[in-house]
Structures are given as C-alpha cells and as structure tokens.
C-alpha positions in Angstrom: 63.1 85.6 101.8 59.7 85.0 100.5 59.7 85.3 96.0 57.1 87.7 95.2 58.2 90.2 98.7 59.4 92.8 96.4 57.9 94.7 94.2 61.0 96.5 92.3 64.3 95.0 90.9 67.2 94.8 93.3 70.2 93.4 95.3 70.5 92.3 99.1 73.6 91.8 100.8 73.3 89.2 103.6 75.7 88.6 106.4 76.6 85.6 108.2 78.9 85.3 111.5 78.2 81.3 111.6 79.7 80.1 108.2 76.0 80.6 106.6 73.8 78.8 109.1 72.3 82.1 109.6 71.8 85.1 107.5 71.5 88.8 108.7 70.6 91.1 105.6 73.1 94.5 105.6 70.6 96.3 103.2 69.0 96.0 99.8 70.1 98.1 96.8 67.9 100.0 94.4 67.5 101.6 91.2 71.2 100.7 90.3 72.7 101.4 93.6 76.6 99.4 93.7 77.3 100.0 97.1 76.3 98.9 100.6 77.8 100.0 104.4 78.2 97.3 106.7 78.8 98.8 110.1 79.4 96.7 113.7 81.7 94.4 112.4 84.3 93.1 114.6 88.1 93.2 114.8 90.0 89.8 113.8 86.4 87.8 113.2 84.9 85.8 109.8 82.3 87.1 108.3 80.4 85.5 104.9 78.8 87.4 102.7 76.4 86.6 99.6 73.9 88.8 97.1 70.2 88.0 97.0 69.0 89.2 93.7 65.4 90.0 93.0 62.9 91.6 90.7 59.7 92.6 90.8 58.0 89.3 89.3 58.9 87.5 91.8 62.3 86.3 90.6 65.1 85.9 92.9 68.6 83.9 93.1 72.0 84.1 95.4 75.3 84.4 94.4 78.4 81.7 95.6 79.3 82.3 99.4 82.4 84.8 99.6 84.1 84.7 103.1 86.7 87.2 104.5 88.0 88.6 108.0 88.0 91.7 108.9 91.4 93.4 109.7 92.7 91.8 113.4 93.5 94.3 116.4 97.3 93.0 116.3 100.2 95.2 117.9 103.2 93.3 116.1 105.7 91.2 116.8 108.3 90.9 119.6 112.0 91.3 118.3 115.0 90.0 119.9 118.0 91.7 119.1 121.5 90.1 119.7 125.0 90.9 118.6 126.2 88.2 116.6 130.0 87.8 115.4 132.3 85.1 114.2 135.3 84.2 115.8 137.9 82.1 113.7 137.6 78.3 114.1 135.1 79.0 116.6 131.1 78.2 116.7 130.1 82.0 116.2 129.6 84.4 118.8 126.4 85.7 120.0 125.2 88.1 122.8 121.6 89.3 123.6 121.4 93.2 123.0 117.6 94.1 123.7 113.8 93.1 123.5 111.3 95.5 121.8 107.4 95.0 120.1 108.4 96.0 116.0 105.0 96.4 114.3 106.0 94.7 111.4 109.6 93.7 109.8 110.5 96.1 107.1 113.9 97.6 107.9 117.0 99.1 105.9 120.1 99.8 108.4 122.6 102.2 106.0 124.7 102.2 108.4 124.3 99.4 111.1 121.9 99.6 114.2 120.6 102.9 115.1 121.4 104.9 117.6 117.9 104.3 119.5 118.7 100.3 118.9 122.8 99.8 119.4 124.6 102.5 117.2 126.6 100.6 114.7 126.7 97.4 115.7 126.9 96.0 111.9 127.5 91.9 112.9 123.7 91.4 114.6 120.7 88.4 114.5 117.2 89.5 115.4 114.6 86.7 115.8 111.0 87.8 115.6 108.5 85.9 117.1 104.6 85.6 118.4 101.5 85.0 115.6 100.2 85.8 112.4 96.7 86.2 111.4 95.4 85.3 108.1 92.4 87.4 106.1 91.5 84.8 103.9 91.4 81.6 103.6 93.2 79.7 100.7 97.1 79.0 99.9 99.3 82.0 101.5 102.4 82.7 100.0 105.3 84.3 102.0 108.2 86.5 100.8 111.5 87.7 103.2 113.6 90.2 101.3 116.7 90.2 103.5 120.6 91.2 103.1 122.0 89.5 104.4 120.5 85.6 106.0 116.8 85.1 106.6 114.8 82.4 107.8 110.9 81.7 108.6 108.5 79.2 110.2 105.1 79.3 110.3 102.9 77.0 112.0 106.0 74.8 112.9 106.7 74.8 108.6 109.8 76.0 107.9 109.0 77.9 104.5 112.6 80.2 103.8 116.0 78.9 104.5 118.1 81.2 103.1 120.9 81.4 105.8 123.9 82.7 103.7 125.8 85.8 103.2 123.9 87.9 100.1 123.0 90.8 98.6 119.2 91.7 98.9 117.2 88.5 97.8 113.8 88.2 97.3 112.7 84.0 98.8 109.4 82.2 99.4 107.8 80.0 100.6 103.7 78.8 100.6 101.3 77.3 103.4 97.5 76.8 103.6 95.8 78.5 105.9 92.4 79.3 107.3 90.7 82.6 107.3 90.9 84.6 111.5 93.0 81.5 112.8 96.4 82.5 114.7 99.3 80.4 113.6 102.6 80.8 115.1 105.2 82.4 113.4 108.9 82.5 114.2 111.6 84.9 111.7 115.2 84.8 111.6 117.6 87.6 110.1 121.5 88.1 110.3 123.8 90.7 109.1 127.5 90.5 108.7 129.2 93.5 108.4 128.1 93.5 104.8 126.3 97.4 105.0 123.9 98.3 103.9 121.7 95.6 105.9 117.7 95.1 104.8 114.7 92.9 106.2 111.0 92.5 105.4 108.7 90.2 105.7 105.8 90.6 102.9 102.9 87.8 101.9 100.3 87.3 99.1 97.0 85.3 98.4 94.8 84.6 95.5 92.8 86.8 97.7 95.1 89.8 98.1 98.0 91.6 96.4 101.4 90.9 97.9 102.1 93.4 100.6 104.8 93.6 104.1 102.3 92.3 106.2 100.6 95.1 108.7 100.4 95.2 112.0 97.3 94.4 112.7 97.9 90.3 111.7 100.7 90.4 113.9 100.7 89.8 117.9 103.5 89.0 120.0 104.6 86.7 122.7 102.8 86.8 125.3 103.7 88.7 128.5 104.7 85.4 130.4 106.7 84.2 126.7 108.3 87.4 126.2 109.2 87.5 130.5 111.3 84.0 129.3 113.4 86.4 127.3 114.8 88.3 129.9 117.4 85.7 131.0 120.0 85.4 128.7 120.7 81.6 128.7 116.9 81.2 127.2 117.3 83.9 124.8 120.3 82.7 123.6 119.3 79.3 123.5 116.4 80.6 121.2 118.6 82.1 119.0 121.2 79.1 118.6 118.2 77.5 117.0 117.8 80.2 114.9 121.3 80.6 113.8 122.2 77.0 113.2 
C-alpha cells in the first residue's frame, strides 16, 4: 500500500495463507460500510487476517494480526461399542458388540442401547477414537459430561479420569494447541446398569464459546486403523486399556 493511494476514508481487509508473509486484500470498505465477503476459502486451512485503515490525507495504519481456521471437512469419529459386565471376584467382562463412524459424542440412552445399536444392553464401554482439529490457536479446554465413567486423551495427554460409577458429571481438562493441526484423540465411556446413561464430549477457547464439538473437527481412524478393529483380540485389547 502506497499512503496518499486513496483519496476517501476507509477500511481494507487483507488476507494471508502464509502466516503474514504475504498479503491478498479481500476488499476495502466505504462510507461506513462494517462488513466484507471473503469467498474461496478453504476447508480445514489458516487463514490471517488484519484491517488497513486509511483516509483521504494520506493516513493509514494496521490493526494486530488475528488468525483463525476455517471449519475442517471432518466426518466424526469411529466408535467401538462393547458389552461390558462385572463378574464377582473376577477382572470385568468385556465383549466387542460393533464398529460405527458417530459424528460427534453427545448421547442420552433412557433406556440402554437402541434397538439400531444392541437393544437394551444397559452394562456397555464405547471407546471413540481418530483426531480432533482445533479452530484456533490458544489454551483449549475440554469438558465430558458422562453418566456413568468417562475418560479422554488428547495428543497422548490424558486430560479426564473420571472412571467411577456417577450420576451425570460435568469434568475437564485443558491442553495448548495450535490452530488447523490434527491431534489424536482417544474417549472412553462406561455404563453400568445405572439407566438413564449420558455422554458428550464439548470444548471451549478464549476464542469460542463452549460447545459439543461438531463434526467437522472430528475424523476417524483411518480405513487400515479402523480394519485393525475387526478382530476381536485387538479390539479388546484396545479397550482393556481403556477400562483399566
């Protein structure tokens, strides 16, 4: 921008794919216009944004560097479902039910496992598992409100451990993380015959409002890690480590 180009007051909204090496302007605002379009943007990617102000003597400033990603192209994550009992004086049992892709964890079971899922079955563990996609970047906290046990990882961090027979309970837990990357996210869940049975999975920024986190920040195991759930031996195995 050259001072001097312009010859009436105004805003420009510049765009940057390259953390700010480069600048792309969106538009310019006049004549107390608030709003600007910005079309093209990509799924999933970072963009940074910043306001060139100007007037018509030549004047002209930018305001701090604000950087956010655009909402991902995620499907969910993949749920394992097992039956899960305890048998007296005995390490407790469990038995894989099903795989499925849930687009995000936010569940109340009245009355057990649905019909569509394994009518009734009140005694069950469900591990999530694949990645979760930040917005922002910045100090993410996350919040499982489960009845009964719930558990969650991200990025290897084990953030909730709340592995105990309860009624619904809100716990937390808080990670930094960057802005578009993919960090791996693992959730455990258990009830025991203690209906009605609940689960979500909700997070928050200084950046956002808490909210169950959608769809499209969640993706799922991948077709050859999701193929490893099929036998039983690894799919229990997965979810002894959950249930331990």
């Amino acid at each position: 921008m050259v001072p001097g180009s312009h010859d009436e007051d105004g805003f420009e909204l510049e765009l940057s794919r390259d953390g700010g090496a480069t600048w792309k302007s969106m538009g310019k605002t006049i004549a107390g216009t608030t709003e600007l379009p910005c079309s093209n943007l990509q799924a999933g990617v970072k963009y940074s944004f910043r306001v060139h102000a100007f007037n018509a003597n030549g004047n002209s400033d930018y305001s701090d560097i604000v950087s956010a990603v655009t909402p991902g192209m995620g499907t969910g994550l993949t749920g394992t479902y097992f039956h899960r009992w305890p048998v007296a004086n005995q390490p407790v049992k469990i038995t894989k039910m099903f795989v499925r892709q849930d687009p995000f964890i936010s569940f109340e079971w009245g009355q057990g496992l649905s019909a569509g899922e394994a009518a009734n079955v009140s005694n069950f563990l469900v591990v999530w598992t694949g990645q979760v996609q930040p917005l922002f970047s910045g100090r993410y906290t996350f919040y499982t409100n489960s009845d009964d046990g719930a558990r969650l990882w991200v990025n290897g961090v084990k953030l909730i451990d709340n592995w105990t027979e309860h009624a619904a309970t809100e716990d937390s837990g808080t990670i930094e993380l960057e802005a578009g990357k993919k960090y791996d996210i693992r959730v455990g869940y258990f009830e025991n015959d203690s209906l009605p049975a609940s689960m979500s999975l909700s997070w928050s920024s200084e950046n956002q409002e808490k909210e169950v986190i959608p769809q499209t920040q969640l993706y799922p195991l991948t077709a050859k890690e999701a193929a490893a759930l099929t036998t039983s031996s690894k799919a229990a195995k997965r979810s002894a480590s959950i249930n331990k």
